[in-house]
C-alpha positions as CSV (number, residue, x, y, z in Angstrom):
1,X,1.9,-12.4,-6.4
2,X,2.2,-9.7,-4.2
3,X,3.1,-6.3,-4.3
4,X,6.1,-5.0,-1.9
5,X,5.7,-2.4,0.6
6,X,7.6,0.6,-1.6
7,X,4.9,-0.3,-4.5
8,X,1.3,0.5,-4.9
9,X,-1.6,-2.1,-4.1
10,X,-2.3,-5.6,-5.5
11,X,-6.3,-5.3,-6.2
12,X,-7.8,-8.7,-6.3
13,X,-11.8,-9.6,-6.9
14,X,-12.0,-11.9,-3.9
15,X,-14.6,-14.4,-3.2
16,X,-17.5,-13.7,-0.4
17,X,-15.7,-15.2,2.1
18,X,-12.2,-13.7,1.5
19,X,-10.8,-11.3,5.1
20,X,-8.5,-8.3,5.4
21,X,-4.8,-9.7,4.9
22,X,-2.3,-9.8,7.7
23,X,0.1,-7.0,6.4
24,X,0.0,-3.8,3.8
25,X,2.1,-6.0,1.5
26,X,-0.1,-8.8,0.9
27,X,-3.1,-8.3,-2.4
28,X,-6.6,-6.3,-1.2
29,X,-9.6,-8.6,-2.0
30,X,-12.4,-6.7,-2.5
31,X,-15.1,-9.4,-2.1
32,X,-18.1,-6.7,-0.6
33,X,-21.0,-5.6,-3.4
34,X,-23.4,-3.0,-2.8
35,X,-25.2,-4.7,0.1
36,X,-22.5,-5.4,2.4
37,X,-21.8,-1.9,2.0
38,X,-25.6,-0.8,2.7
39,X,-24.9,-3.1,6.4
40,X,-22.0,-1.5,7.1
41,X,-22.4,1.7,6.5
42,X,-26.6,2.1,7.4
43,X,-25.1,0.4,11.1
44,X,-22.7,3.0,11.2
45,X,-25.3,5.6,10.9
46,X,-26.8,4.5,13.8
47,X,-25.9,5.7,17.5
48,X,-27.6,6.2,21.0
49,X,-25.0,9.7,21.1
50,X,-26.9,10.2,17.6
51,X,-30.7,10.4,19.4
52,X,-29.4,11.9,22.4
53,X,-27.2,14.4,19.8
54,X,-30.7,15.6,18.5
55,X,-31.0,18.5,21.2
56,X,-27.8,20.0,19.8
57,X,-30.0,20.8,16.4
58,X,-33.5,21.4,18.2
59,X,-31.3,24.0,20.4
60,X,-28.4,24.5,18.5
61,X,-27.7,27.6,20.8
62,X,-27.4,25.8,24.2
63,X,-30.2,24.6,27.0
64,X,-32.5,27.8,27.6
65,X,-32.2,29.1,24.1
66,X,-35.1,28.8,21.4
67,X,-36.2,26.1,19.5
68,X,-35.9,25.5,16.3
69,X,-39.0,24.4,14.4
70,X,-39.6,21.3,13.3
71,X,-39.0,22.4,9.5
72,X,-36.3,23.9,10.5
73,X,-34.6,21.0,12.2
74,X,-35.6,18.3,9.6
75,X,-33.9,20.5,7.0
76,X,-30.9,20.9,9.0
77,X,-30.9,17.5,9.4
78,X,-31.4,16.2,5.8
79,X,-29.1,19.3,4.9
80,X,-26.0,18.4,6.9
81,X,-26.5,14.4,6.6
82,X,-26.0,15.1,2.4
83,X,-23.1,17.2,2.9
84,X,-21.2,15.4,5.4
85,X,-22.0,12.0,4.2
86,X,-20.8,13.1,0.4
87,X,-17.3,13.4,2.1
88,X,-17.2,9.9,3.3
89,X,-18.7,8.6,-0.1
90,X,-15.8,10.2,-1.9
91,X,-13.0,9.1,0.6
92,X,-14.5,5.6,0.4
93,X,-13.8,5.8,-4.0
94,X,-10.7,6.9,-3.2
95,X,-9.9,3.6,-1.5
96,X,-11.7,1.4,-3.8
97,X,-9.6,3.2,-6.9
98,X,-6.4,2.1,-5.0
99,X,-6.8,-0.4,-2.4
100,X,-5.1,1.8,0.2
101,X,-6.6,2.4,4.1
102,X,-7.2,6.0,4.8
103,X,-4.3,6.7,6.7
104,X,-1.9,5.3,3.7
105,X,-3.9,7.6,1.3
106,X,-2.2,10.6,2.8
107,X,0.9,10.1,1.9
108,X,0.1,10.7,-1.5
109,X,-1.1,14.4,0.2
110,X,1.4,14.9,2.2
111,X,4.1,12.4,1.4
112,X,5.0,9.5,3.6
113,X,6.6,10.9,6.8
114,X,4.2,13.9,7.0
115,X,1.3,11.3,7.1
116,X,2.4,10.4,10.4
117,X,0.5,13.1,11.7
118,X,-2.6,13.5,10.8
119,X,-2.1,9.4,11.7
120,X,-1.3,9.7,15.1
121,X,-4.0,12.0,15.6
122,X,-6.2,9.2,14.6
123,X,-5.1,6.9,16.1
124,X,-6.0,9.1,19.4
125,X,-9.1,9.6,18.6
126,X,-10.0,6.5,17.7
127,X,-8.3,4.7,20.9
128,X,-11.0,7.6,22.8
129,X,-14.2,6.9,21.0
130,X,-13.5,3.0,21.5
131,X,-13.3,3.7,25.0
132,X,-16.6,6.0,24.6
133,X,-18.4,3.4,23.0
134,X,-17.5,0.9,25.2
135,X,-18.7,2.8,28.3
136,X,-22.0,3.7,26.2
137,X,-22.9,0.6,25.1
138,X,-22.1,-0.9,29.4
139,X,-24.6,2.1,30.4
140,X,-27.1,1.2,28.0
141,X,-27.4,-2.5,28.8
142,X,-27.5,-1.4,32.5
143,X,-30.6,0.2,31.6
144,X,-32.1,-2.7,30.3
145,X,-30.7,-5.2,32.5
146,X,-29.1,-3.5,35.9
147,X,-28.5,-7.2,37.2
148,X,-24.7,-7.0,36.0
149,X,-22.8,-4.1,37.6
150,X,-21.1,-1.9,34.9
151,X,-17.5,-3.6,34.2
152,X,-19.0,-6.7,33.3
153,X,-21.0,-4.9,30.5
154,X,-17.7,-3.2,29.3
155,X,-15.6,-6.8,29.3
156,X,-18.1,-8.5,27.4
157,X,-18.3,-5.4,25.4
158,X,-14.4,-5.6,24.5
159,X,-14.4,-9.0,24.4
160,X,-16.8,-8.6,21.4
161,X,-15.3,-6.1,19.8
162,X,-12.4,-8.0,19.7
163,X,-13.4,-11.0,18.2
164,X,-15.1,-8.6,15.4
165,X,-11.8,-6.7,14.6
166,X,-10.2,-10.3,13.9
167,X,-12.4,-11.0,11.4
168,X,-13.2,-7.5,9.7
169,X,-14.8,-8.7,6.5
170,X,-16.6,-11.8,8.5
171,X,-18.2,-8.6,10.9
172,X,-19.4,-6.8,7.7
173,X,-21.3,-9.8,6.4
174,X,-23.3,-10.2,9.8
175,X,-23.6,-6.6,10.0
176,X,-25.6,-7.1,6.3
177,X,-27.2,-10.4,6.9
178,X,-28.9,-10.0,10.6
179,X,-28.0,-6.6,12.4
180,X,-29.4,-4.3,9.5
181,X,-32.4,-5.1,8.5
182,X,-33.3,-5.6,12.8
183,X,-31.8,-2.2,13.1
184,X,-33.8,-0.5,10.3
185,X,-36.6,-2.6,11.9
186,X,-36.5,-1.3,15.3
187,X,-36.0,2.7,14.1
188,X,-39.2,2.3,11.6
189,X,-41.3,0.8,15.0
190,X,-39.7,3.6,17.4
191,X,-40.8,6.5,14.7
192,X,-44.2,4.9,14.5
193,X,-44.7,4.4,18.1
194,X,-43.6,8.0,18.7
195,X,-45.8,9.8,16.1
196,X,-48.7,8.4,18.4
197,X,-47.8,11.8,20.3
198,X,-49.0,15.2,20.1
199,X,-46.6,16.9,18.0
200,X,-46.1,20.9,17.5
201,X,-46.4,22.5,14.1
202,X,-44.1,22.2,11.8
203,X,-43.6,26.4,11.6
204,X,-43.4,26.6,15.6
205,X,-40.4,28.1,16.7
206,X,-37.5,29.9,15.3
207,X,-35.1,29.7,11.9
208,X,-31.9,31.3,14.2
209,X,-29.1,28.9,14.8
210,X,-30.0,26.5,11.4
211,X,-26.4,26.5,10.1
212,X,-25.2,25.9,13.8
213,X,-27.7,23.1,13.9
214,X,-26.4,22.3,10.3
215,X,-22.7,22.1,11.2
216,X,-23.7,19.5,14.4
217,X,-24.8,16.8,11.7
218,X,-22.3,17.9,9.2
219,X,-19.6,17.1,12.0
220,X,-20.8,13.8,13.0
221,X,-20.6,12.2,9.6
222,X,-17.5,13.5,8.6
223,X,-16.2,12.2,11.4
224,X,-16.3,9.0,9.4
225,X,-14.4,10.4,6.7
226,X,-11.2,9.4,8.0
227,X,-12.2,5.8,8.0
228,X,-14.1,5.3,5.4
229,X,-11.3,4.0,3.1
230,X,-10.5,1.3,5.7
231,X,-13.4,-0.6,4.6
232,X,-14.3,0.4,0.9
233,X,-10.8,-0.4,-0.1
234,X,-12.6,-4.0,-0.2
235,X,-15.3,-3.0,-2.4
236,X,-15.9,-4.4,-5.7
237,X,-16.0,-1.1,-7.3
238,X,-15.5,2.4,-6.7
239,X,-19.4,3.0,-7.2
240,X,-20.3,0.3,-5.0
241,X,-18.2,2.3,-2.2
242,X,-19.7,5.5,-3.4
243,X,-23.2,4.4,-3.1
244,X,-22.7,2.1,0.1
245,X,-21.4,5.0,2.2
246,X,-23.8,7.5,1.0
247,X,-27.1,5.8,0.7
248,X,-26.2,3.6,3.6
249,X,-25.1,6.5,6.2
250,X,-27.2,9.0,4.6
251,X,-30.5,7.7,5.2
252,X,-30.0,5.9,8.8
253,X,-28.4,9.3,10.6
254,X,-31.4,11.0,9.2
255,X,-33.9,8.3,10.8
256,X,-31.8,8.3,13.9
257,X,-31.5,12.2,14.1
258,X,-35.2,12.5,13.4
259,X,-36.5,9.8,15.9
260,X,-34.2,11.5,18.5
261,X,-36.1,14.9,17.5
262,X,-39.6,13.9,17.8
263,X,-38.7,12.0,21.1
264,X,-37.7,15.6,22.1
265,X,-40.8,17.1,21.1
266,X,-43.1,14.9,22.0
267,X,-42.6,12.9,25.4
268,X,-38.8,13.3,26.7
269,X,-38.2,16.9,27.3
270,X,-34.3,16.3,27.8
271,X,-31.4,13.8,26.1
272,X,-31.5,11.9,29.3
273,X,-34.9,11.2,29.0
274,X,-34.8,9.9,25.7
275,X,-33.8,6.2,26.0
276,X,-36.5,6.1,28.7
277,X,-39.1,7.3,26.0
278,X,-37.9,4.4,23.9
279,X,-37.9,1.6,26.7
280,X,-41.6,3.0,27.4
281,X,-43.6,2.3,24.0
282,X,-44.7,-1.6,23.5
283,X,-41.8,-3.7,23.7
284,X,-39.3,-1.1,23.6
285,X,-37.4,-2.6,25.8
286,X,-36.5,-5.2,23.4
287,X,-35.9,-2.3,21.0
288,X,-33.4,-0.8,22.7
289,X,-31.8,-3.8,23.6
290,X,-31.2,-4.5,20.5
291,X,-29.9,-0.9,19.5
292,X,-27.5,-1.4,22.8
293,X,-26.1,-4.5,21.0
294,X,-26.0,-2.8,17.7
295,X,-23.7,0.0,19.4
296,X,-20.6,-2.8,18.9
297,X,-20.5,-2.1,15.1
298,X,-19.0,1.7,16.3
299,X,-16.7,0.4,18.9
300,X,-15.8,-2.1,15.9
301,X,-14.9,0.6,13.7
302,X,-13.0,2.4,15.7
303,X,-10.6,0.0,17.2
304,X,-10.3,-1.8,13.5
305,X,-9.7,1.6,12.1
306,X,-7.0,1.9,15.3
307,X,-5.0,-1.0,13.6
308,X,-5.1,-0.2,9.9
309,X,-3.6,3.8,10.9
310,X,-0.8,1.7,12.8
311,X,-0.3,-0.3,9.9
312,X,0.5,3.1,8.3
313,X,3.4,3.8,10.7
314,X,4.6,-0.1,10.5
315,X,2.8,-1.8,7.4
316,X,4.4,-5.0,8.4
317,X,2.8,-5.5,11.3
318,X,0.4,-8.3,11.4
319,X,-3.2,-7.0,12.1
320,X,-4.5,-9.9,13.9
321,X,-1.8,-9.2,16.8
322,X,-2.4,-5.4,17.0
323,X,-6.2,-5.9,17.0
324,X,-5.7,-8.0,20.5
325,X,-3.6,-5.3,21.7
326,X,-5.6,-2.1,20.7
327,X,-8.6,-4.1,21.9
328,X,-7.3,-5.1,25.2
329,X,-5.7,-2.0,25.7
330,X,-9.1,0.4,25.3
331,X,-11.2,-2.3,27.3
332,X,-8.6,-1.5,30.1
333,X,-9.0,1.8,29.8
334,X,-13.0,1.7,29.8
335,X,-13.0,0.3,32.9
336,X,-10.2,3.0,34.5
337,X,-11.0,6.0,33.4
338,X,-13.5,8.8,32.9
339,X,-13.6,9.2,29.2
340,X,-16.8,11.8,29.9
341,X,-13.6,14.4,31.0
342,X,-12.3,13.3,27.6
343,X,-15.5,14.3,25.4
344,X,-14.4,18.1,24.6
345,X,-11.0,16.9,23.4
346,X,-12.1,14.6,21.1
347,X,-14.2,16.3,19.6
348,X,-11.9,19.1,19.4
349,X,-9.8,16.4,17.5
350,X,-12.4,15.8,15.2
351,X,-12.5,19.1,13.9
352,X,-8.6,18.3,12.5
353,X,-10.8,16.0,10.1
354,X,-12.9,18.4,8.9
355,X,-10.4,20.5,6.6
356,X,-8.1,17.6,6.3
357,X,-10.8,15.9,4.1
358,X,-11.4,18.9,1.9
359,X,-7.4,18.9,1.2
360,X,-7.6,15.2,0.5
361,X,-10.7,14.9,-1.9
362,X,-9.4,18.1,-4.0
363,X,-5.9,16.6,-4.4
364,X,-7.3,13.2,-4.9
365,X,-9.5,14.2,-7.4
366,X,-8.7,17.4,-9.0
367,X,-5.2,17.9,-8.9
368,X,-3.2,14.4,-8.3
369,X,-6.3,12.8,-10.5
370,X,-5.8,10.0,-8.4
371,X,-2.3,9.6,-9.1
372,X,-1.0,9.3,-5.9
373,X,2.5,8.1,-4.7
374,X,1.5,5.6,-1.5
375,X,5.1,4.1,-1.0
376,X,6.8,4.4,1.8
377,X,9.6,6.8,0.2
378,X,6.7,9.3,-0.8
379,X,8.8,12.4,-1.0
380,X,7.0,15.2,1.8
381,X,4.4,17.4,-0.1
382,X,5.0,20.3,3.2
383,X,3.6,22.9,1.2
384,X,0.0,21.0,1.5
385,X,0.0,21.9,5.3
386,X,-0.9,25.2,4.7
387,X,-4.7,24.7,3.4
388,X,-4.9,22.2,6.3
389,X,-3.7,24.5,8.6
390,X,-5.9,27.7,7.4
391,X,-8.9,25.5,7.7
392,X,-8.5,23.9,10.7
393,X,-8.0,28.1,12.1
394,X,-11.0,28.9,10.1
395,X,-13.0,26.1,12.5
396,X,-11.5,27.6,15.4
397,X,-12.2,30.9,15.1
398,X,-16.0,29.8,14.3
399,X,-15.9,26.8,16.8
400,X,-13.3,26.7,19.1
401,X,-15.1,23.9,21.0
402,X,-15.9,23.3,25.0
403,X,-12.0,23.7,26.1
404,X,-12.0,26.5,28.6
405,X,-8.0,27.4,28.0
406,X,-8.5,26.4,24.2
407,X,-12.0,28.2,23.7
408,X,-10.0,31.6,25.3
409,X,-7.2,31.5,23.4
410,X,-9.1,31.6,20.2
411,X,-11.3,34.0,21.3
412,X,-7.9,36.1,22.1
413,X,-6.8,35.4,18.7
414,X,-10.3,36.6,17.4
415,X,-10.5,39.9,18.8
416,X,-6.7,40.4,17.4
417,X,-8.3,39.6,14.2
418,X,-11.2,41.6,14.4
419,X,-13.3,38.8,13.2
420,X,-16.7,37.8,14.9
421,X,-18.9,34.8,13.4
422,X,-21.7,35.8,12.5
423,X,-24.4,33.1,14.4
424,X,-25.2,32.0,10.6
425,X,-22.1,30.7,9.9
426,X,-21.0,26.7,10.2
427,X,-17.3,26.2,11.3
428,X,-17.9,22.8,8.9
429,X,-19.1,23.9,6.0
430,X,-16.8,27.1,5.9
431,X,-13.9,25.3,7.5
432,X,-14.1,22.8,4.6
433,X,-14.8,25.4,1.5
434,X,-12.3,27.6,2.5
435,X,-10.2,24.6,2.9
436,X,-10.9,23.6,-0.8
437,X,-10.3,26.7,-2.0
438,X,-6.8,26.9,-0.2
439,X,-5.8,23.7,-2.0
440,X,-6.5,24.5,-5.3
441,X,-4.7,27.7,-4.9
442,X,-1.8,25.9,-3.1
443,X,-2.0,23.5,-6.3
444,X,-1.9,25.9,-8.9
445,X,0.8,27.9,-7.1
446,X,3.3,24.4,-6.8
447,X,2.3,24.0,-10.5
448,X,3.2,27.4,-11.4
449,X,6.4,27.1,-9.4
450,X,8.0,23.8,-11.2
451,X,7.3,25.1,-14.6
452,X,9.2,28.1,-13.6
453,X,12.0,26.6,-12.2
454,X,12.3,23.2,-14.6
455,X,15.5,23.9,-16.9
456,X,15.3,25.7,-19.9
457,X,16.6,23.0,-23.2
458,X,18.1,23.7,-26.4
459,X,19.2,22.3,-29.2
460,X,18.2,18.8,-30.4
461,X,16.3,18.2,-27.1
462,X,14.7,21.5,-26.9
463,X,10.5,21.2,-27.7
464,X,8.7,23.1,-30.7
């Protein structure tokens, strides 16, 4: 039996070796328990940007400014990882519960057309970190092995992401049977190797810029957020998602943010000396070979995730066909572009995320009680733009990113405002509580409304 494309999802258990069906019509397996969850997910906590990102929390200010301590960048660190991560684990129930991608969830939020925007700026994103990964993971081999020149790395590259995205479920497995436990492996031998070094007290330095430091890690794993339905909609249960995601990502972004710190304080002085520090101890070439290779699980994601939003716009298109395209097409554009030009924009297209997940986990769970309507007739919820919209100005006026035009016009629109963040404050964290708060509000105001307005009945039909 399956279920048609106006209705909501088939869920069936699915053996081990059951994949991703071909359309949005056909029954969800969810085959993946708790450790194919632990392989995704720790893998996706892993990332050479992550090591080199740890300068961004040890000088959350900018190059030049002063350095946190060690205390205070670990609890940065664990701080942000819980919070950001907790939004991934409760996106990733939310597809378990229903069987729906993340994409397809928000048109229970915002009703079905509406969704297409939030999808399309996804589906930009994701097209631009594909073609970031790819030119990461080219660079990085190149430092291991210079032999082949740089295209050949990014071919092989998309060639191997695109055999992965075929087989989605058949990546995960190998993810949890041979990359993870080399991954968790090679991070345990780096942060032994690297505590070898003289390293400064845990008090030395300064306390000013935590919740900027904070807001860096709380960014990089909500970034997930948007995806993480993709792949716990194939989860046994919704607690198998929720613990996957959170335990999983949790505790490898806080090994990789910490072994990028201590590589910072102890023997590479700057992010581009970092993968040198690695290649240096005993065998760490092999090391970072291997984390070059692991890099494909985030190119993976994101041109999987590329299909699946698609899907949302056309859910009978068949995702074996679109994952040759989309795979093709950001290999191509690996090899003819610049995508570090394209850095500030995306993450200025992250930030969207950041309040769009707060609107979606309080509707999901707190108003709609997970009672969504995922057809393709969902009627437009419009008035749920407005606590996306507040907090994605709320992150801009804390954060308005690297854009010179974008970063003045904010700043324009600041000083209208009268409002100046206070250093303290993290465009995440607020962006995202204010966000919450706006919902509810929005809620109870839409609730308020329809009782108002829902015909008054007499007689034999009125209620006692």
């Amino acid at each position: 039996m399956t279920s048609q494309p106006d209705s909501s999802f088939t869920l069936v258990s699915g053996d081990r070796h059951a994949e991703v069906p071909r359309t949005l019509v056909e029954p969800v397996p969810q085959p993946l328990g708790i450790i194919d969850q632990f392989g995704l997910w720790g893998n996706l906590g892993v990332s050479l940007l992550g090591f080199t990102g740890a300068i961004f929390v040890l000088q959350p200010n900018g190059g030049g400014t002063p350095e946190l301590s060690l205390l205070a960048a670990l609890t940065a660190i664990l701080l942000g990882t819980v919070l950001g991560t907790l939004a991934i684990a409760f996106s990733g129930v939310a597809g378990a519960r229903t069987g729906a991608p993340a994409m397809v969830l928000l048109r229970g939020v915002f009703g079905s057309r509406l969704s297409y925007v939030p999808t399309l700026i996804n589906i930009v994103q994701l097209l631009g970190w594909g073609i970031f990964e790819l030119v990461t993971i080219a660079t990085a081999a190149r430092t291991v092995e210079p032999g082949l020149p740089q295209w050949a790395y990014v071919l092989i590259a998309g060639v191997i992401t695109g055999l992965l995205t075929l087989y989605p479920l058949g990546a995960i497995r190998i993810l949890r049977r041979i990359a993870t436990p080399a991954v968790l492996v090679v991070l345990v031998y780096l942060f032994v190797e690297l505590l070898r070094h003289p390293m400064p007290a845990l008090t030395h330095g300064t306390w000013t810029g935590f919740w900027a430091a904070t807001d860096t890690v709380i960014a990089v794993a909500i970034s997930f957020a948007p995806l993480a339905a993709d792949y716990t909609r194939h989860s046994r249960t919704p607690r198998t998602a929720f613990w996957g995601a959170f335990v999983g990502y949790g505790v490898t972004q806080v090994l990789c943010y910490v072994i990028g710190l201590v590589a910072l304080v102890t023997v590479a002085r700057s992010p581009s000396d970092i993968y040198g520090a690695f290649i240096a101890v005993p065998l760490g070439t092999l090391a970072f070979a291997l984390l070059a290779a692991r890099e494909l699980d985030q190119s993976f994601a994101d041109v999987y995730s590329t299909v699946v939003s698609i899907q949302n716009l056309r859910p009978l298109w068949d995702r074996r066909v679109l994952a040759l395209i989309v795979s093709t097409l950001t290999t191509a554009l690996a090899l003819g572009i610049n995508i570090a030009d394209y850095e500030n924009f995306l993450v200025l297209l992250g930030s969207v995320f950041v309040p769009l997940s707060a609107v979606f986990i309080v509707d999901f769970f707190l108003l709609s009680k997970g009672n969504l309507n995922l057809s393709s007739r969902a009627q437009s919820r419009s008035t749920m733009l407005i606590p996306w919209a507040i907090g994605f100005a709320i992150y801009q006026l804390i954060n308005p990113g690297y854009i010179g035009w974008w970063v003045a016009m904010w700043a324009h629109i600041a000083n209208a405002l009268h409002f100046h963040a206070p250093s303290w404050m993290s465009a995440s964290l607020t962006s995202f509580v204010v966000s919450v708060v706006a919902t509810l509000l929005t809620g109870a105001l839409v609730n308020l409304r329809a009782r108002r307005t829902e015909p008054l009945r007499v007689g034999a039909d009125a209620e006692v």
